[in-house]
KOLZAKE-845438 format. One line per field, with one value per residue (C-alpha): residue number from 1; x, y, z. Coordinates in steps of 0.2 Angstrom, whole numbers, plus 5000, padded with zeros to 4 digits. Example, Ala and Ser with C-alpha at 12.3 -4.5 7.8 and 13.67 -1.06 7.14 Angstrom:
num (1:2)
px (5062:5068)
py (4978:4995)
pz (5039:5036)
END
This chain:
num (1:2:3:4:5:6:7:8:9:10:11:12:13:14:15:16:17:18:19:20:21:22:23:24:25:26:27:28:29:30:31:32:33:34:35:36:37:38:39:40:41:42:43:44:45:46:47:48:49:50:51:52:53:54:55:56:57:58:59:60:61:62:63:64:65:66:67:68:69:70:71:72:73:74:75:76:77:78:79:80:81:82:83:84:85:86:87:88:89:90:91:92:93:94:95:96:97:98:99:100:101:102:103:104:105:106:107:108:109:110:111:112:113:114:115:116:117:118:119:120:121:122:123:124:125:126)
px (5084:5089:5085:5075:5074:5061:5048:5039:5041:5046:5055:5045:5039:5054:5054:5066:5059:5066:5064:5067:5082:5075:5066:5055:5037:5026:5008:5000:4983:4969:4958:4952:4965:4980:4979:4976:4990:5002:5005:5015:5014:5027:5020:5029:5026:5024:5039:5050:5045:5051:5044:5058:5050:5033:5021:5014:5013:5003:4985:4970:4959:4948:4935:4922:4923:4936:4946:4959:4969:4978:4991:4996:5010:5001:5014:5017:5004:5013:5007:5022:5015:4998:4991:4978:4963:4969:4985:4982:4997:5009:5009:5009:5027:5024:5040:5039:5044:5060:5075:5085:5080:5076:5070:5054:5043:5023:5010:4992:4979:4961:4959:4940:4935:4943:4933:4936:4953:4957:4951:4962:4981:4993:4994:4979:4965:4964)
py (5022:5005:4990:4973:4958:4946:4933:4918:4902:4890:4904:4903:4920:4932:4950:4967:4983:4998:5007:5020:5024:5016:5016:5011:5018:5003:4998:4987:4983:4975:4969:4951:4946:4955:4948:4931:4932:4940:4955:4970:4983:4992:5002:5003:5012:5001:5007:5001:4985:4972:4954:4942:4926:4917:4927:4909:4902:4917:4914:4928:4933:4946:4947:4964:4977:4966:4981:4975:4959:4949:4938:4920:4908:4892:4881:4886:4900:4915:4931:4942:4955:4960:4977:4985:4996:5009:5011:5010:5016:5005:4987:4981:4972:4962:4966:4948:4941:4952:4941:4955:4963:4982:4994:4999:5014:5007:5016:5005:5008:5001:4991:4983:5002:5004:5018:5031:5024:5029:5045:5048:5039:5053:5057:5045:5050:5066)
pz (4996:5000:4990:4999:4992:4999:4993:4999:5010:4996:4985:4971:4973:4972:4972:4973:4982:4983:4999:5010:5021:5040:5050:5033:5035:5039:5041:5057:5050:5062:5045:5047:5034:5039:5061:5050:5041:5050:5037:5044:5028:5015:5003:4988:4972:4956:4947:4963:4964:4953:4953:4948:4946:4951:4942:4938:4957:4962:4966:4968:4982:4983:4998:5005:4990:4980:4976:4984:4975:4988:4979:4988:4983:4978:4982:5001:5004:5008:5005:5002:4993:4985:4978:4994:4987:5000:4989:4970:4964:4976:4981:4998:5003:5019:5029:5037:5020:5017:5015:5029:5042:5042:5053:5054:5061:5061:5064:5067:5055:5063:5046:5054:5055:5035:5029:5044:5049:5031:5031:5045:5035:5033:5015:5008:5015:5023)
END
């Protein structure tokens, strides 16, 4: 395991992950939200993630089902992380707010087919 630190733009958001080794596991979702914003996903289990600071800057969004909570920086915007219906035990680290680089090995999940694509993720669904 390695341990990530990352947050948001304007720092208020800070958070500690703990991963594993790389190439780290990773997400590549076509969703509406996720090609918006630019999210590449971690998923990381609840009792690896530690938020540091900025509960207070972080602002809600739920959309379709609402099971998922998507968790923006209201200062800057940033979504950094946010807990996905598809993983309700983990949160979803986006690797584009990590403070360092780490290597990555994404696999693309079909996010506008969300139902049948999950069916199909190793481990979730199937």
């Amino acid at each position: 395991m390695i341990e990530a630190k990352g947050g948001c733009h304007c720092r208020a958001v800070r958070f500690t992950a703990q991963l594993p080794d790389p190439p780290v596991p990773a997400l590549d979702c076509n969703c509406s939200v996720c090609r918006a914003t630019g999210f590449t996903h971690i998923m990381v289990r609840h009792e690896d993630f530690a938020l540091e600071k900025g509960a207070n800057a972080l602002t809600s969004y739920r959309f379709g089902t609402g099971a998922a909570e998507h968790l923006f920086c209201s200062k800057c915007g940033v979504k950094s992380f946010y807990q996905p219906r598809s993983h309700p035990d983990a949160w979803s680290v986006n690797a584009n707010c990590l403070d360092e680089f780490v290597a990555l090995s994404i696999e693309h999940f079909d996010g506008r087919n969300w139902e049948e694509a999950f069916k199909d993720l190793p481990g979730e669904g199937s």
